[in-house]
C-alpha beads as a LAMMPS data file, in Angstrom:
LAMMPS data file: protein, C-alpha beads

82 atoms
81 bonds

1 atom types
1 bond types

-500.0 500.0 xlo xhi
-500.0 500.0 ylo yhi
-500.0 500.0 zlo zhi

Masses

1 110.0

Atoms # bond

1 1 1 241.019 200.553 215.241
2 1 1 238.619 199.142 213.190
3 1 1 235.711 201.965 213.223
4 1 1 235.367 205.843 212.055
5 1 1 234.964 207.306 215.503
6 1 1 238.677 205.649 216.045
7 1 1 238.009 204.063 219.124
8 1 1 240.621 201.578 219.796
9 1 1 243.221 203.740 218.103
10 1 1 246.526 203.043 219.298
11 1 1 249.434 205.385 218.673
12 1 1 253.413 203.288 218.626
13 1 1 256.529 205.111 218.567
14 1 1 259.568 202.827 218.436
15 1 1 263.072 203.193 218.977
16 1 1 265.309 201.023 216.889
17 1 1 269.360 201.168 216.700
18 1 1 271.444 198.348 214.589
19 1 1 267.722 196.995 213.957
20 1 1 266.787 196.260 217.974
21 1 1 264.234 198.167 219.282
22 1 1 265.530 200.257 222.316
23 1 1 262.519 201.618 223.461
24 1 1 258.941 202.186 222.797
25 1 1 255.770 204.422 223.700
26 1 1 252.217 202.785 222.960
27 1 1 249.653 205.075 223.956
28 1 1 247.741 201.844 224.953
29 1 1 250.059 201.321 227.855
30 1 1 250.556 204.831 228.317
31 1 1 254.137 204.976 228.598
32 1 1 257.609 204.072 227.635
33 1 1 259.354 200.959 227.541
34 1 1 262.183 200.035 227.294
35 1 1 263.717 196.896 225.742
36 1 1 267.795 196.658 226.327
37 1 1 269.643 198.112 229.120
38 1 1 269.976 201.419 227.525
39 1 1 266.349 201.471 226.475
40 1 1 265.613 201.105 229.655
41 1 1 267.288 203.538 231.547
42 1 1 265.852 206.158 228.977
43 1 1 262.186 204.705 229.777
44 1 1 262.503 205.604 233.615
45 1 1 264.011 208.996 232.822
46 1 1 261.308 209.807 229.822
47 1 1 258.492 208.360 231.845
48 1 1 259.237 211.065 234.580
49 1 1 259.730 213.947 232.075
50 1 1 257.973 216.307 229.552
51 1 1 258.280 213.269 226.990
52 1 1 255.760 211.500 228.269
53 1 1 253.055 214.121 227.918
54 1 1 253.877 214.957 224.276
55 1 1 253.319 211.442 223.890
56 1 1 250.250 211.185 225.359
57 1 1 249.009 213.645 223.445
58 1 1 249.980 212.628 219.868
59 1 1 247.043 209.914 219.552
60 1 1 244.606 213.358 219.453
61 1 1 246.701 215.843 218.134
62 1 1 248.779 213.484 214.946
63 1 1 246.586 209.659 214.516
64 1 1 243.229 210.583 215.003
65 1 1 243.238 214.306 213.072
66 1 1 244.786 212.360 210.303
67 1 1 242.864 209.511 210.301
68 1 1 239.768 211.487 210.345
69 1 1 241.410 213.275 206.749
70 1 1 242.235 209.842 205.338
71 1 1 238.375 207.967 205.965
72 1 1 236.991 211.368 204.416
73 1 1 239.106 211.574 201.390
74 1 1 240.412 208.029 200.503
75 1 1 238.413 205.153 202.639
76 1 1 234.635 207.132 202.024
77 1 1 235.017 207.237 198.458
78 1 1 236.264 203.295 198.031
79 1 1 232.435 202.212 197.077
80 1 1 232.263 205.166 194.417
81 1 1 232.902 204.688 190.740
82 1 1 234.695 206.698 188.570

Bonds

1 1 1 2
2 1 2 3
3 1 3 4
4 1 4 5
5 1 5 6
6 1 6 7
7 1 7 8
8 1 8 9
9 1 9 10
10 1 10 11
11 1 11 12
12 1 12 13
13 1 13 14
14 1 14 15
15 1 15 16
16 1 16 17
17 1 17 18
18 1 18 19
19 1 19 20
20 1 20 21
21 1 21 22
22 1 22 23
23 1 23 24
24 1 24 25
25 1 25 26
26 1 26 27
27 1 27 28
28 1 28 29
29 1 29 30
30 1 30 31
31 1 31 32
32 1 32 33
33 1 33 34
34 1 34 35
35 1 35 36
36 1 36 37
37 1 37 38
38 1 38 39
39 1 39 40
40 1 40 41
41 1 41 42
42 1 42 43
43 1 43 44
44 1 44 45
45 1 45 46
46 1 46 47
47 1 47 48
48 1 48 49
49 1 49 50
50 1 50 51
51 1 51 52
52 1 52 53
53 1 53 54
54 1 54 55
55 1 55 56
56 1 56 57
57 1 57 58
58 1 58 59
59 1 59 60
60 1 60 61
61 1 61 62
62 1 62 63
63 1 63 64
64 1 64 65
65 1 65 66
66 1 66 67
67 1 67 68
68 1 68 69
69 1 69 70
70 1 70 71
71 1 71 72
72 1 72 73
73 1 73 74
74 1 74 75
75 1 75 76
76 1 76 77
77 1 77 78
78 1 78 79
79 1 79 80
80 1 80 81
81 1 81 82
């Protein structure tokens, strides 16, 4: 995102085991993916399951409620001098 009303936001969990990602949500695509033969399997079962709504709603309830905290106390005060 590049703005303060955080559109654009994109929220990435990742999956990673011996350093290869298995599987991933992106909020952007809106659902799981997976990238071996194990991620995948887990993809079609979390894509049909309760996963998949807590994921889709951790861009509002986690990134943007914390992102609004950050701009007001770290990224609004960058121009002041102290």
């Amino acid at each position: 995102y590049s703005s303060k009303d955080l559109h654009g936001a994109e929220y990435i969990d990742s999956y990673v085991f011996n350093k290869v990602e298995d599987i991933r949500f992106n909020s952007t695509v809106g659902k799981y993916v997976g990238y071996t033969e194990h991620g995948v399997k887990n993809a079609e079962t979390w894509n049909k399951g309760s996963e998949l709504a807590q994921e889709l709603g951790e861009l509002e309830r986690y990134c943007k409620h914390n992102a609004a905290i950050y701009y007001s106390n770290v990224l609004d005060k960058t121009g002041e001098q102290g």
